[in-house]
C-alpha positions as CSV (number, residue, x, y, z in Angstrom):
1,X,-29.8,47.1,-31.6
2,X,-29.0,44.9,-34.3
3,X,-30.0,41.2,-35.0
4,X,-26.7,39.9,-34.2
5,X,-26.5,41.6,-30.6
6,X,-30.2,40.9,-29.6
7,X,-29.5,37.1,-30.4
8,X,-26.1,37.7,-28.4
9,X,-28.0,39.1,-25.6
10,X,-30.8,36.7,-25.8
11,X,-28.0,33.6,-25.3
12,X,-26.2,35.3,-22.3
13,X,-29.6,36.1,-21.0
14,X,-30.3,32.3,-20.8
15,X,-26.8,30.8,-20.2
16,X,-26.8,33.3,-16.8
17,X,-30.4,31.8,-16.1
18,X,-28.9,28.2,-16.2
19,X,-26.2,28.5,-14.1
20,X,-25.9,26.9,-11.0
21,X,-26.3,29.1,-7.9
22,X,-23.1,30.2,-6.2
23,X,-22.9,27.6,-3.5
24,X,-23.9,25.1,-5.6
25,X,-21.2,26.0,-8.7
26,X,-18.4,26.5,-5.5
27,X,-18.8,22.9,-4.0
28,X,-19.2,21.5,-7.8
29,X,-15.5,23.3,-8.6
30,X,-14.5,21.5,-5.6
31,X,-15.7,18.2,-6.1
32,X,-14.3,18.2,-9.5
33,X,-10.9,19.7,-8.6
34,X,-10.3,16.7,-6.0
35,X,-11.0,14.2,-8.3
36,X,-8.2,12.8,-10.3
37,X,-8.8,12.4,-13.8
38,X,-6.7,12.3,-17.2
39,X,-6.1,15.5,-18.5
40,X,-7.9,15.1,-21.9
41,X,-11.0,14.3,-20.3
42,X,-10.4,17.3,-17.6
43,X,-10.4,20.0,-21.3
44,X,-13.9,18.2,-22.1
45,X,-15.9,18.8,-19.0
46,X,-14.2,22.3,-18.7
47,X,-15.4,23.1,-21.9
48,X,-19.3,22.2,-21.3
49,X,-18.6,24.5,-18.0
50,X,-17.2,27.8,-20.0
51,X,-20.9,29.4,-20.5
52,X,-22.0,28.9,-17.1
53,X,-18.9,29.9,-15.7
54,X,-18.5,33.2,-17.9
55,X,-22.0,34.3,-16.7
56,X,-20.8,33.6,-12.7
57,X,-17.3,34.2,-12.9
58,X,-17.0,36.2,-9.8
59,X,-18.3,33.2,-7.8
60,X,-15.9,31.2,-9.9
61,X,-12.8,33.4,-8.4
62,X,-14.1,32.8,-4.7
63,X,-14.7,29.0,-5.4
64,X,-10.5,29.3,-6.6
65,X,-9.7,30.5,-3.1
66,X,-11.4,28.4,-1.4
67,X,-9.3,25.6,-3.1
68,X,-6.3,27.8,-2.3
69,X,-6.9,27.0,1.5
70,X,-8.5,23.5,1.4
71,X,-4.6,22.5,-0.1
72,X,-3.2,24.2,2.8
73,X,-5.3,22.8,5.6
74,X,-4.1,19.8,7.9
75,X,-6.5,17.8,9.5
76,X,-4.6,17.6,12.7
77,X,-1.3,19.4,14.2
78,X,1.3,17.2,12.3
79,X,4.0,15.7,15.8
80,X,7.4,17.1,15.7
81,X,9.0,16.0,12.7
82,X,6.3,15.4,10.1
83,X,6.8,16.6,6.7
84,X,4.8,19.4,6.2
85,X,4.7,20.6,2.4
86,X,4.7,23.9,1.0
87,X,1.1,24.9,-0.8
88,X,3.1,24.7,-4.1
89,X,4.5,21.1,-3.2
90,X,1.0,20.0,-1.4
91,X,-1.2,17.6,-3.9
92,X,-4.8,17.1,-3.2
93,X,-5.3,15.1,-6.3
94,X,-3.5,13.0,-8.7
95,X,-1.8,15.3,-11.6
96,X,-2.4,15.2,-14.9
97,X,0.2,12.5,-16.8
98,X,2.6,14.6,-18.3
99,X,2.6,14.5,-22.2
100,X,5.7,13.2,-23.7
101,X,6.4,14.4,-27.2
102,X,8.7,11.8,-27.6
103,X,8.9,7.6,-28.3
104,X,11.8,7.5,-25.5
105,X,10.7,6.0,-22.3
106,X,10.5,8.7,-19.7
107,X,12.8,9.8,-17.1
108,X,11.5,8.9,-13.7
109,X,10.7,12.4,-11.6
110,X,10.5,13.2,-8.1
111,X,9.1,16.5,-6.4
112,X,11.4,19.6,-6.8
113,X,12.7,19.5,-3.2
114,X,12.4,16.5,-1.4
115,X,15.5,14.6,-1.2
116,X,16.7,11.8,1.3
117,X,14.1,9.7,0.4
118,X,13.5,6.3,2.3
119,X,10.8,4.2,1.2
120,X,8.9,2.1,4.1
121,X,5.7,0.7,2.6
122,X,4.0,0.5,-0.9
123,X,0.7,0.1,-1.7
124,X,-1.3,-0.1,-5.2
125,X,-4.9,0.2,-6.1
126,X,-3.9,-1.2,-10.3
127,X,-1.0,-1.6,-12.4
128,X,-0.6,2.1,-12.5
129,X,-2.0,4.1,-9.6
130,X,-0.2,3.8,-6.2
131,X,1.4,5.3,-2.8
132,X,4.8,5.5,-0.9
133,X,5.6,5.5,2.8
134,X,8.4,7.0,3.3
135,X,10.8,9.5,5.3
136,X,12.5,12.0,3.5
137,X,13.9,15.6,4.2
138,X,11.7,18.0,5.6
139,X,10.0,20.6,3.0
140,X,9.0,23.2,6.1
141,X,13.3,23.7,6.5
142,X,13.3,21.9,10.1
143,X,16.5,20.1,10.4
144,X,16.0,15.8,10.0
145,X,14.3,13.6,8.4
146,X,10.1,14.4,8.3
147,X,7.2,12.1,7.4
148,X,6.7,11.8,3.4
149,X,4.0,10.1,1.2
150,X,4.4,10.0,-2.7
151,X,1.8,9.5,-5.3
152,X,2.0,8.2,-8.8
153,X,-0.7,7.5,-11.2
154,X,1.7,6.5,-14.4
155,X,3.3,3.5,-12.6
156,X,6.4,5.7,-11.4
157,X,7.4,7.4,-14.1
158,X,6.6,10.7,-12.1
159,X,5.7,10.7,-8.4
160,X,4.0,14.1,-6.4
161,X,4.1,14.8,-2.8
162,X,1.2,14.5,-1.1
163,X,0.0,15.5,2.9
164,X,1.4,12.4,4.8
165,X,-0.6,11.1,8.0
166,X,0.1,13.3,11.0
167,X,2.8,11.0,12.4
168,X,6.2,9.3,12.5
169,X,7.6,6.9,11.2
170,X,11.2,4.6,11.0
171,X,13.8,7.5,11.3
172,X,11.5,10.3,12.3
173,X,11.2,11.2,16.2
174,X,12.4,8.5,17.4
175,X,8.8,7.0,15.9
176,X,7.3,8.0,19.2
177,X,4.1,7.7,19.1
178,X,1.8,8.0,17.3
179,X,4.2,6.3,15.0
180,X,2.5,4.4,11.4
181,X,4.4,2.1,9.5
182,X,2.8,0.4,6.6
183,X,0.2,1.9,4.4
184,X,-2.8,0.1,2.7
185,X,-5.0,2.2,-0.3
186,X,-8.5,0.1,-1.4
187,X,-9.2,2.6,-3.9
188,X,-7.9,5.8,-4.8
189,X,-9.6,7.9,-2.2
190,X,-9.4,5.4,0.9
191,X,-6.9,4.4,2.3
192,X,-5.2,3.3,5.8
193,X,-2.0,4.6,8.0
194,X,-1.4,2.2,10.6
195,X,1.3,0.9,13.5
196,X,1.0,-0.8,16.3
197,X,-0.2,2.1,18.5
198,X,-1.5,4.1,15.8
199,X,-4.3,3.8,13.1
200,X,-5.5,6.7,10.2
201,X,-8.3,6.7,7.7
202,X,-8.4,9.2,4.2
203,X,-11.4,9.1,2.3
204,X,-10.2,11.9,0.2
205,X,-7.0,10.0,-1.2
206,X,-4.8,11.2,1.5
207,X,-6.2,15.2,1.3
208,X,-6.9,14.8,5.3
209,X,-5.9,11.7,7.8
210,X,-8.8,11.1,10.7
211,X,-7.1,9.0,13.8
212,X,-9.0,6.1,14.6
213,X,-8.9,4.5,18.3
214,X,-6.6,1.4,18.5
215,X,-3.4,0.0,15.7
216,X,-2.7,-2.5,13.2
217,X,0.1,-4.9,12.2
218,X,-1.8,-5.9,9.2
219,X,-4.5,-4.9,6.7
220,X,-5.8,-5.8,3.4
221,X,-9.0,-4.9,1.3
222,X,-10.8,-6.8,-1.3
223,X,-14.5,-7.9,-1.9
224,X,-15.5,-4.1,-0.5
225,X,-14.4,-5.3,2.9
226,X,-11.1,-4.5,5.4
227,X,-9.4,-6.7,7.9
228,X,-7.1,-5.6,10.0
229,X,-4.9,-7.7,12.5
230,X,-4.0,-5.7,15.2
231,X,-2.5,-7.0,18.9
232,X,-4.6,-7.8,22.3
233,X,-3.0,-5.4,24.2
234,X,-2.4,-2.0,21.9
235,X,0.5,-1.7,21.8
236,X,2.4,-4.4,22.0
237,X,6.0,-5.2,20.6
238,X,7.1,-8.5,19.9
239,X,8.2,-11.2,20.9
240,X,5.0,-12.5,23.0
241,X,2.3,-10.6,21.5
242,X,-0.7,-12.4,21.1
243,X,-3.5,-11.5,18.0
244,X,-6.8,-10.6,16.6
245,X,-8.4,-9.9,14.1
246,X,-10.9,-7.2,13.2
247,X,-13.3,-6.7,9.9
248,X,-15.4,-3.4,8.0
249,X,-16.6,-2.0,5.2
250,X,-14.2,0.0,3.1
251,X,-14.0,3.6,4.5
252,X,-16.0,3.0,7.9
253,X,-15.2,3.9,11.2
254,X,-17.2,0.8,12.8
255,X,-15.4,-2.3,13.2
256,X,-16.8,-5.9,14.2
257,X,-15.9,-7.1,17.8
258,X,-12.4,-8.8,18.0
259,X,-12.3,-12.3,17.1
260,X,-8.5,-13.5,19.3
261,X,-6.6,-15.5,17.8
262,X,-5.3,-18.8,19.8
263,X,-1.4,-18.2,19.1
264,X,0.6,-18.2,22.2
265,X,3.9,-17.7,23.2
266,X,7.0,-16.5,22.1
267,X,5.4,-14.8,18.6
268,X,7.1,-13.0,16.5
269,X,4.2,-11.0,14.2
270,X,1.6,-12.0,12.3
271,X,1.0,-11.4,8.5
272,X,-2.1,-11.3,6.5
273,X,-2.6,-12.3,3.0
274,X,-6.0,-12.4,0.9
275,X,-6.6,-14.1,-2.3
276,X,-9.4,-15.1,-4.3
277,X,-13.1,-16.9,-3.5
278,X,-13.8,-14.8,0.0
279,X,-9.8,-16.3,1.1
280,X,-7.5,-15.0,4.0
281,X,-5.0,-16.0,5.5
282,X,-3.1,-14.7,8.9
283,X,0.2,-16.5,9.7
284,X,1.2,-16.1,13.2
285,X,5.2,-16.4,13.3
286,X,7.1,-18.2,16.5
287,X,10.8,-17.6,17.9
288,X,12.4,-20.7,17.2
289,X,15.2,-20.3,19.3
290,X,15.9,-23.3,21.6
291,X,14.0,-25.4,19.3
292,X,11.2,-25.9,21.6
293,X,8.3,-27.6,20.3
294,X,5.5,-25.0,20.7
295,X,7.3,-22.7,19.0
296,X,5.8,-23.6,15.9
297,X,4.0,-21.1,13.6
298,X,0.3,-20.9,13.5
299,X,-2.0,-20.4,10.1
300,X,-5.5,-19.2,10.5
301,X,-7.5,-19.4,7.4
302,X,-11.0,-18.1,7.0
303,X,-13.1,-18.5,3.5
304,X,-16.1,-15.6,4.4
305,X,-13.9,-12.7,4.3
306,X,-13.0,-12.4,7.5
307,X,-16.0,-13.6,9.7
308,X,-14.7,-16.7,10.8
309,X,-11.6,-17.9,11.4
310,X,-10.3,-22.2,11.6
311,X,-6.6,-22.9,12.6
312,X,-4.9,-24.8,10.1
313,X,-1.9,-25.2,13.1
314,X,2.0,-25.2,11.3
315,X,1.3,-25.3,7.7
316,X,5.0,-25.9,6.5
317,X,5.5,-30.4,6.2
318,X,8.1,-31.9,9.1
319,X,10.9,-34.0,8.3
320,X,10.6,-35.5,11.8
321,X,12.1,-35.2,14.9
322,X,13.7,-31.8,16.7
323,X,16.6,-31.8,14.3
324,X,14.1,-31.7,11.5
325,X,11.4,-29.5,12.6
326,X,10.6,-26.7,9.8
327,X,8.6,-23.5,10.4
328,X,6.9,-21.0,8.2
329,X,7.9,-17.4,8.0
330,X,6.1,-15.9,5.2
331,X,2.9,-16.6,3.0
332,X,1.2,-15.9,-0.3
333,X,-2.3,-16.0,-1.0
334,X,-4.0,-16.8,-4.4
335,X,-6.6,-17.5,-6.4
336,X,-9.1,-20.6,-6.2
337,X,-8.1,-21.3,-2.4
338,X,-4.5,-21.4,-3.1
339,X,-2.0,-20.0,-0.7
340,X,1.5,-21.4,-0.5
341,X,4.4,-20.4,2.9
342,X,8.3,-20.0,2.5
343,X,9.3,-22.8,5.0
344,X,12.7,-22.8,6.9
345,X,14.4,-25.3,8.5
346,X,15.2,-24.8,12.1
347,X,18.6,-26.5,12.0
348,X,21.9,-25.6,11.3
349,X,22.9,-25.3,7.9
350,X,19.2,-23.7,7.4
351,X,17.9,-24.5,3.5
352,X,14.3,-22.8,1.6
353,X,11.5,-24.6,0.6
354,X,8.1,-23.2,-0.6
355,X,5.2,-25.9,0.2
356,X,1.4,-24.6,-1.7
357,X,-2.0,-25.9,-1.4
358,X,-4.9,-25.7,-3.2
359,X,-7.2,-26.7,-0.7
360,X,-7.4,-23.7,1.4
361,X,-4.3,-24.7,3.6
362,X,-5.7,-27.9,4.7
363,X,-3.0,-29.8,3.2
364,X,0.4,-28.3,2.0
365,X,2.9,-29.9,-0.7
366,X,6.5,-29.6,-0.6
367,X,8.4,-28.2,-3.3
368,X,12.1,-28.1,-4.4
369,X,14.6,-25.7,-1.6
370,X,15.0,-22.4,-3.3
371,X,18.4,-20.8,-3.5
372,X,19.6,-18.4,-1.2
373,X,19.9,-18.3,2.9
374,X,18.5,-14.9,3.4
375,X,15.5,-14.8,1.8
376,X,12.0,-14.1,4.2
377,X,9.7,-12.4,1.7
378,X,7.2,-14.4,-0.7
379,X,4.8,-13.1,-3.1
380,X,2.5,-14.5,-6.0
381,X,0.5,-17.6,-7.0
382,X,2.0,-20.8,-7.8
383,X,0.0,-20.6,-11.0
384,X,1.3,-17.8,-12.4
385,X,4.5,-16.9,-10.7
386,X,6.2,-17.1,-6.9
387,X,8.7,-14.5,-5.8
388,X,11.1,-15.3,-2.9
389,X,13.3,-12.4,-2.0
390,X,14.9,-11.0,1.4
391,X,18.1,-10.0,2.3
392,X,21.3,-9.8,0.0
393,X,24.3,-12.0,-0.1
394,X,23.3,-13.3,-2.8
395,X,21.2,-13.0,-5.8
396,X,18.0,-10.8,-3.8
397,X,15.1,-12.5,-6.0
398,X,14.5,-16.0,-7.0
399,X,11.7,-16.7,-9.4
400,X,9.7,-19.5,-10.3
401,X,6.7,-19.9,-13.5
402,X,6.1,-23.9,-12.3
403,X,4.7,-23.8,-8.9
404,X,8.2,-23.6,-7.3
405,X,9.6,-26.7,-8.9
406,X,12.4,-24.7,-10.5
407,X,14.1,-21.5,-9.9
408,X,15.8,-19.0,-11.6
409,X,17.1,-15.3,-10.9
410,X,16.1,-12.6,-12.6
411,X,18.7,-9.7,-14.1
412,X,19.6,-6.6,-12.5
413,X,17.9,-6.7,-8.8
414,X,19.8,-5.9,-6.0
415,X,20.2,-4.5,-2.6
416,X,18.6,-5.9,0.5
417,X,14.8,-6.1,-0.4
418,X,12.1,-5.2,2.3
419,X,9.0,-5.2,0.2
420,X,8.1,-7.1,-3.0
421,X,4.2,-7.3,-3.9
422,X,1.8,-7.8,-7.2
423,X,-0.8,-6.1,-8.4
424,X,-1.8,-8.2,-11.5
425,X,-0.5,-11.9,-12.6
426,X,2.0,-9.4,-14.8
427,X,2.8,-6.2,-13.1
428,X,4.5,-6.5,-9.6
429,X,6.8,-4.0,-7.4
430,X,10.0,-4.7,-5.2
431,X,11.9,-2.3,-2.8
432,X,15.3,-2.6,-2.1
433,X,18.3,-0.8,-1.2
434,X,17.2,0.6,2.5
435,X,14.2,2.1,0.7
436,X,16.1,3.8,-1.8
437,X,14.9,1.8,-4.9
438,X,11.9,0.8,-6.4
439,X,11.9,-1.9,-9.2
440,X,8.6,-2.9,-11.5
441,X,8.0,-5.5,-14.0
442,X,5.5,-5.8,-16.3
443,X,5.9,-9.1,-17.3
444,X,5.5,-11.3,-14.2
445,X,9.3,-10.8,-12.9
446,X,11.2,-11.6,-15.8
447,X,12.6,-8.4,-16.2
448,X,12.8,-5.2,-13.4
449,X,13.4,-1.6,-14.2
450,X,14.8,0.5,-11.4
451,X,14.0,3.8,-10.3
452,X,16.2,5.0,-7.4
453,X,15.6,7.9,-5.2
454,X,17.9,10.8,-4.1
């Protein structure tokens, strides 16, 4: 034996000796395949693996199956009507940003296959990383619509299918029950499928859905803590719901005991927004048909995350009397106990205004009427920039860098909007088109780029 192949041997000899055991080397090939992380750093730590893993290579191969069926597995039988992908099509992590060898912008990609898209809810964890809602055609070749969730990690460019709660949604069964419609990710393994009757938790970024007693018609996370609004009696469809509210740690199963909230009447919903300093913010919405005086809006506001809860009554100023009576319909939390409502008045011809405070909604300022008859969505912080935007007949998206003192409308966005939402000061999202378009700035609404779906 020469020199050269006793020092060969000698160096195998040890590099088998240091491997992990089998069990232990499977579930580390596991963990590390779930996890998403850029490609470049994927070659490194594969490279500081290639001794061990040429001197246990066989467990290596079983440790590949086994990946092979956690992609296929469901943690629950999907109801009729759920998209179920194909293994090829099923994600269990976030891919790998695809290298452009180019300076051109990319072209925005969809998974081979899934066509009809419809987005219903959006949800980002950063500028970049985020998830889809939607309904789409079916990947399993049942006829209809199914239940779809996307993934993208490069802020759209390229978006994956990935396993979708096991339930309907808008357009799929009917959205019998259990049916979700919204969708709320605190980082990017947990994250939240919820409606009314229905409620799902992933703590493997959407790998397998676990169904959790009761709904929701509202959640946000921030500050490692979740609150969820959900209705008294599960449930319930407005108009006459009434509402509580519910709080937890990110990923648990244990929630605190209901705290109600005092709205009563003919409601409408109830939105939640959070914001800086320990801030949210539930607005209870009223019918304000007939006029009737206690069918005013309701703000709750609590400053501990959650814990407690003071009402703050109609937030939106009154002009006086029943002919000038104005009521809130949407909110915006901030930073520094700033939160500001899209007011409208109840009268015929009905005008906009956006009314902010910095005092943690104990007093509310009027600002000028923005534009537009349609609009019911508001997003941002009167600090940096306020979005108003709702239904078309008209330009879809006013914007405004002063507080709401001015507006102005920003190029190109169209289309009915039924989502808009920020997930920095700069980078901020808007649906439109019956789902089938997603816009993104990157430089606090000035300018939107769209990307629409098949």
């Amino acid at each position: 034996m020469s020199d050269f192949e006793k020092r060969l041997r000698d160096s195998l000899r040890r590099h088998a000796a240091e491997a992990p055991d089998g069990e232990r080397l499977a579930e580390r090939i596991l963990r590390e395949a779930a996890r998403p992380v850029p490609s470049r750093r994927r070659r490194r730590e594969w490279r500081t693996w290639t001794l061990p893993l040429a001197a246990a290579g066989a467990m290596a191969a079983i440790a590949a199956t086994l990946v092979g069926v956690n992609q296929v597995h469901h943690s629950a039988s999907p109801p009729a009507g759920t998209n179920v992908p194909t293994p090829t099509q099923v994600v269990t992590h976030a891919p790998a940003p695809t290298v452009q060898h180019t300076t051109a912008a990319p072209s925005p990609t969809v998974p081979a296959g899934l066509t009809h898209v419809r987005v219903l809810d959006a949800t980002f964890v950063g500028p970049d990383d985020g998830w889809l809602l939607a309904s789409a055609s079916c990947l399993n070749g049942k006829p209809g619509p199914c239940t779809a969730m996307l993934r993208t990690i490069d802020g759209g460019a390229h978006w994956t299918s990935v396993t979708p709660p096991p339930a309907n949604v808008l357009g799929v069964g009917n959205c019998n029950a259990p049916c979700v419609d919204h969708i709320r990710f605190a980082n990017a393994d947990t994250g939240y499928a919820f409606g009314t009757d229905a409620f799902y938790l992933t703590t493997d970024g959407g790998t397998h859905w676990t169904q959790q007693p009761g709904g929701a018609v509202a959640l946000e996370t921030l500050d490692n803590n979740v609150i969820r609004v959900s209705t008294t009696e599960p449930g319930c469809g407005p108009p006459g719901c009434s509402y509580q509210v519910q709080t937890s740690a990110i990923g648990a199963s244990a929630w605190s005991k209901p705290h109600p909230l005092g709205a009563e009447g003919m409601t409408t919903g109830a939105q939640l927004a959070r914001g800086g300093n320990h801030d949210a913010y539930v607005l209870v919405t009223m019918n304000p048909a007939g006029g009737a005086s206690n069918a005013m809006s309701t703000l709750f506001a609590s400053t501990d995350d959650g814990a407690t809860w003071s009402d703050r009554g109609e937030p939106c100023p009154q002009a006086g009397g029943p002919e000038g009576e104005v009521d809130s319909v949407a909110i915006a939390a901030g930073g520094a106990d700033r939160v500001s409502v899209l007011c409208v008045t109840r009268q015929a011809p009905q005008s906009r205004i956006v009314a902010t405070s910095s005092d943690h909604g104990l007093n509310f300022a009027v600002l000028n009427p923005t534009p537009g008859n349609g609009a019911g969505l508001l997003a941002g912080d009167p600090t940096t920039v306020l979005l108003v935007a709702g239904e078309s007949g008209g330009p879809a998206v006013y914007r405004s860098v002063d507080a709401g003192r001015t507006w102005h409308v920003p190029p190109g966005v169209s289309g009915n909007v039924s989502w808009v939402g920020f997930e920095s000061t700069t980078v901020g999202r808007i649906v439109s088109d019956n789902g089938r378009t997603i816009w993104t700035t990157q430089d606090a609404g000035a300018h939107w780029t769209p990307f629409s779906f098949g």
